[in-house]
C-alpha positions in Angstrom: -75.3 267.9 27.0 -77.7 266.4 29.6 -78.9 263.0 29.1 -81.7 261.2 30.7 -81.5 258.1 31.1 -83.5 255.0 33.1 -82.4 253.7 36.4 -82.0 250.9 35.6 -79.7 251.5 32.4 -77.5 253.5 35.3 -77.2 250.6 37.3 -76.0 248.1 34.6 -72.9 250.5 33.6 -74.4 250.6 30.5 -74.8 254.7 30.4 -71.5 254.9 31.8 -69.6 252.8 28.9 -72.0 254.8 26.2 -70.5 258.6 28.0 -67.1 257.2 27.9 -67.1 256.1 24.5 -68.8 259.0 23.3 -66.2 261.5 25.3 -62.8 259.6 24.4 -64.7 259.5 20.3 -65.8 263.6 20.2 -64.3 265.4 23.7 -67.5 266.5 24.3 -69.1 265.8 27.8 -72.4 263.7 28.9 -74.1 264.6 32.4 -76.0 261.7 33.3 -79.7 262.2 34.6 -80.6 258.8 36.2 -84.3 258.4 36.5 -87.4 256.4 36.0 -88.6 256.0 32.3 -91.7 257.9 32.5 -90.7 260.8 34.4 -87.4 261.2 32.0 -89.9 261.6 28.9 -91.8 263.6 30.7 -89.0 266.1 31.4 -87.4 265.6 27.9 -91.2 266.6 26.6 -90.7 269.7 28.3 -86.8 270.3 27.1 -85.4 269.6 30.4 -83.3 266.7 28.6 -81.3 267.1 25.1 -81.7 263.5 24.8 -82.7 260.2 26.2 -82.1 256.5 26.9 -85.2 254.6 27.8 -86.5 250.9 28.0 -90.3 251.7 28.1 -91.3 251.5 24.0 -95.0 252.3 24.2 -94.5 255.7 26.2 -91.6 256.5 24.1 -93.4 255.8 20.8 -96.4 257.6 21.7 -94.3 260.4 22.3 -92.4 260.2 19.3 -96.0 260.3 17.4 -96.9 263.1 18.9 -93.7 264.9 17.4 -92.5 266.2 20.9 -89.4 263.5 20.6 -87.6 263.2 17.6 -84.3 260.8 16.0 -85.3 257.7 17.8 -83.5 254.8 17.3 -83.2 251.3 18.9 -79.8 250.9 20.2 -79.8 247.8 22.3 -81.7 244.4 23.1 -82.3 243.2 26.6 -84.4 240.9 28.9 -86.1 241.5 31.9 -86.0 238.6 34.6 -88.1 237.2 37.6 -85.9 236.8 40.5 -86.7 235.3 43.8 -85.5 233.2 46.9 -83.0 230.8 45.4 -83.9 227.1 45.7 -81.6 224.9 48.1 -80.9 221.4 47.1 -84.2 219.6 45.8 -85.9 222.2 48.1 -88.1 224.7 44.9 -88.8 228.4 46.0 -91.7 228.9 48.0 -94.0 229.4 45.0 -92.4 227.5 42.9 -91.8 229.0 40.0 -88.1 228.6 38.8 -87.5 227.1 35.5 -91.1 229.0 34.4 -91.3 229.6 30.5 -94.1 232.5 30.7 -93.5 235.3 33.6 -97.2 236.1 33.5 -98.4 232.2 34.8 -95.6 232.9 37.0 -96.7 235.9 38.4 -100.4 234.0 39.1 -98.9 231.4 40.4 -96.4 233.9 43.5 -100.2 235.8 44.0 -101.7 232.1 44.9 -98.8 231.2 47.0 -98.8 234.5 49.1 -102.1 234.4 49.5 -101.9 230.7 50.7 -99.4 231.5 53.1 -99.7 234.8 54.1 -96.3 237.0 55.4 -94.3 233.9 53.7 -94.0 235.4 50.5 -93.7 239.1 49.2 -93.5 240.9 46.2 -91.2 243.9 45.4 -92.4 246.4 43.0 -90.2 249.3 41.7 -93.1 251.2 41.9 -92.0 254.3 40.1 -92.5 254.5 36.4 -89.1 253.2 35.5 -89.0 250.7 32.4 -88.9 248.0 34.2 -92.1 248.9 36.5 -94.2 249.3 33.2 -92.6 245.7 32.0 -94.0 244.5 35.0 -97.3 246.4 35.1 -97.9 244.7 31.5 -97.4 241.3 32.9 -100.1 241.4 35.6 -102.1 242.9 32.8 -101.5 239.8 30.9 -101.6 237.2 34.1 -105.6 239.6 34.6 -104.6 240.4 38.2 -104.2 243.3 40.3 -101.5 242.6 42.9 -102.3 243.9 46.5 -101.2 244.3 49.5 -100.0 242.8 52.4 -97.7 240.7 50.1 -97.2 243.7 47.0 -95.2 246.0 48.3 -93.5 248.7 46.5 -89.7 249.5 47.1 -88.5 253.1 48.6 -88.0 255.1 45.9 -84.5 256.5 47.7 -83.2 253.7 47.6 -82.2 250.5 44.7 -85.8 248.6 44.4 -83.0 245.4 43.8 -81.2 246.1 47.0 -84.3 246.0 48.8 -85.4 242.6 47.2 -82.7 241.0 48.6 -82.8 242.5 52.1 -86.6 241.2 52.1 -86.1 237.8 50.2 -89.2 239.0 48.2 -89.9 237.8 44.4 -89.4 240.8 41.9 -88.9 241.4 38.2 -85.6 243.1 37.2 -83.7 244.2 34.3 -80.4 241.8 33.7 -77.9 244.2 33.3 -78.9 245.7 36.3 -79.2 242.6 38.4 -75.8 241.2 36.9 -74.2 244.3 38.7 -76.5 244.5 42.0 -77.7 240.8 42.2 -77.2 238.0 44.0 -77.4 235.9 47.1 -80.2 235.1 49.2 -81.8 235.8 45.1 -81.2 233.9 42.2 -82.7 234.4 38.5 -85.9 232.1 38.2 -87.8 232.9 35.4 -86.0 233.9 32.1 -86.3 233.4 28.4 -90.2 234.2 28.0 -90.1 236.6 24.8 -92.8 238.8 26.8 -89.7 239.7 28.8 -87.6 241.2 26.1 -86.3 244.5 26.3 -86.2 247.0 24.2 -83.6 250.3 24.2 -84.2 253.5 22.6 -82.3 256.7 22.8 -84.3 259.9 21.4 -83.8 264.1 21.3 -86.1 266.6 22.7 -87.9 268.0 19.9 -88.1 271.4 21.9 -84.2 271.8 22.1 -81.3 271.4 19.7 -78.3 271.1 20.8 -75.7 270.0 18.4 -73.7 268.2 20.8 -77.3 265.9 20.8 -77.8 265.0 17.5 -73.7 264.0 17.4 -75.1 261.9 20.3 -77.6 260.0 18.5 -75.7 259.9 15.2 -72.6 258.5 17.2 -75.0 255.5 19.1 -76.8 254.4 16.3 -73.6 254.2 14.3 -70.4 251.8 14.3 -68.5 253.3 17.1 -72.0 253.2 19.8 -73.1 249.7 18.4 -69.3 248.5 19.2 -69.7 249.6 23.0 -73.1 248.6 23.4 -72.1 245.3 22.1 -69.1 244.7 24.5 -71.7 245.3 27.6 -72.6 242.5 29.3 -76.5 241.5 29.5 -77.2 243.5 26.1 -77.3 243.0 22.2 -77.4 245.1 19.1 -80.3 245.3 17.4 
């Protein structure tokens, strides 16, 4: 069976540990479709997927509602985080923003700094519909700003939007899973622990196909077996 499933749920190992649990439980094969959120429902609308894992709730439910995704279910709990340049000794960040409690005055408060000091601080977007690009869409919703260039830039898609952050020693939001496998140094974790970061993951089937081998799929992640492996992934919780 094909599965789609976000970036950013690839880069955590979280997809992986779900297919090998899954193929050791039933012998039946996964082939992973790493992609954006957006896109992935997009193609599952049309039956390009027999099922898929997402962390971007309001596309997915509105989906769901329309009755061209059916079975959903949440299967994990996450948390998005604000990384940026790590501070040295007494020396804060250059926006100053670790130890933050809510991302969206943090987010106003990077926009006031790059524009203070403009080429000193950037902002890396992942830019491409993935769950965590809408997570952060919703914050500069909430923080009433519309980041810009020079200092918003938006990563290449060809390459990891977190890889790209560190090269650049640019602020960004990222998914914890995903930065607890591709993190780290010249970054560090500033902002975490606002509940407006929480993540939420769902796994659905395409109403226009069905395969049997994808509603063993669901049955088998929202059950015992699935919760067990989701649970012994680091960054994630069972619902």
């Amino acid at each position: 069976m094909r599965l789609g499933v976000d970036t950013a749920l690839v880069d955590s190992g979280l997809a992986q540990a779900l297919q090998r649990g899954f193929g050791r439980d039933t012998g039946i094969a996964i082939k992973l479709v790493g992609a954006p959120a957006l896109p992935l429902l997009e193609g599952l609308d049309r039956g390009e997927f027999d099922a898929a894992l997402t962390n971007a709730p309001e596309a997915e439910a509105r989906l769901h509602k329309e009755g061209l995704a059916h079975d959903r279910h949440a299967i994990a709990r996450g948390e998005f985080v604000l990384v940026g340049p790590a501070p040295r000794g007494k020396a804060k960040d250059p926006a100053a923003i670790a130890g933050m409690r809510s991302a969206a005055e943090a987010l106003v408060r990077i926009r006031s700094a790059a524009l203070a000091m403009p080429g000193a601080i950037t902002f890396m977007s992942a830019g491409d519909g993935s769950g965590t690009h809408v997570m952060e869409q919703t914050l500069w919703r909430s923080a009433q700003l519309g980041p810009t260039p020079p200092w918003y830039l938006s990563a290449d898609a060809k390459r990891s939007p977190i890889s790209q952050a560190r090269e650049g020693s640019a602020y960004a939001l990222v998914e914890r899973g995903a930065w607890a496998m591709r993190g780290g140094a010249p970054l560090a974790v500033l902002v975490e622990g606002d509940p407006a970061l929480r993540e939420a993951v769902h796994v659905m089937r395409a109403f226009r196909l069905n395969h049997p081998a994808g509603k063993l799929f669901v049955a088998w992640i929202a059950g015992a077996k699935g919760r067990r492996v989701v649970a012994a992934q680091r960054a994630y919780l069972v619902p």
